[in-house]
N, C-alpha and C positions, 0 to 999 in steps of 0.2 A: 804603569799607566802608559797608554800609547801615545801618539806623538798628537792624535786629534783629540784625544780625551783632555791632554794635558792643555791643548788650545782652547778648548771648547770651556774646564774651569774657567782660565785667563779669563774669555771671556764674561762669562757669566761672574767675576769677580770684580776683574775692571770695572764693569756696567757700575756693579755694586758702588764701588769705590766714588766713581764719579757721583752716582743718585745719591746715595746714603751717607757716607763721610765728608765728602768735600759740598755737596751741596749743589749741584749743578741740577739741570732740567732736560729731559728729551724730547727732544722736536717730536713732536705729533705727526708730521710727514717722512721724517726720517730717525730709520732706528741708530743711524753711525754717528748722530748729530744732538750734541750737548750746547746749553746753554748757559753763564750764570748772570746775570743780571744783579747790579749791585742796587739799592735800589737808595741810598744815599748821594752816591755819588752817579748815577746813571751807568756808571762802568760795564759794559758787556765784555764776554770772554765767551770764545766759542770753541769748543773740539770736537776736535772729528777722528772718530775711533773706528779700523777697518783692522778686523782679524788681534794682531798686537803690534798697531803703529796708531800714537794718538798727536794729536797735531793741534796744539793749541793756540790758540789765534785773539788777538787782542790789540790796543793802544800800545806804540813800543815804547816799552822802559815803565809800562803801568804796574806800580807796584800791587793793585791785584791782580794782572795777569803773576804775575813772578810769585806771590804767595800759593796763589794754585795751583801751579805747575810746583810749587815746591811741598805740598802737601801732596799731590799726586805719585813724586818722584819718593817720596818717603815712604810712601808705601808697596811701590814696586821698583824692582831694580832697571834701572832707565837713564838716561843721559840726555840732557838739555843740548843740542846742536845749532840753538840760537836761533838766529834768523832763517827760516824757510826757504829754500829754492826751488825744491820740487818735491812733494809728496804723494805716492802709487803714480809714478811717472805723468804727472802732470806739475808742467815749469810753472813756480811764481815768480812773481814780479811783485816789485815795492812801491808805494808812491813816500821816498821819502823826504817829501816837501812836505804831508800832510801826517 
């Protein structure tokens, strides 16, 4: 399998992952852009998946952002690097008062 084919599964599997197993939702304006909305707790969790870099974004220390990145990471081999600073070279920034 060549190196784009093997990408191009990823893809098509990832997606999967996200919609189908873990439960997430695709933005209707963007294909890279996940959703899940908890709908007990109001809890949102958002990723955002370009090629195989996915970047999950959430409440910090929200135990369901960390369930769903840890059912994600369980199915693909992947490493949690914590807090965000820059993802596809564009710098984050935190507000952590809020």
């Amino acid at each position: 399998m060549s190196n784009s084919e093997q990408r191009d599964s990823w893809l098509n599997s990832g997606y999967r992952t996200l919609d189908a197993d873990i439960g997430f939702k695709r933005c209707k304006s963007n294909a890279g852009v996940y959703y899940y909305h908890d709908k007990k707790t109001k809890a949102l969790v958002i990723a955002i998946v370009y090629v195989d870099n996915v970047c999950f974004m959430g409440t910090k220390g929200s135990l369901l952002l960390n369930e769903l990145k840890q059912k994600f990471m369980a199915k693909w081999e992947c490493c949690d690097l914590d807090e965000t600073t820059e993802f596809l070279g564009i710098h984050i920034s935190h507000d952590n008062k809020n």
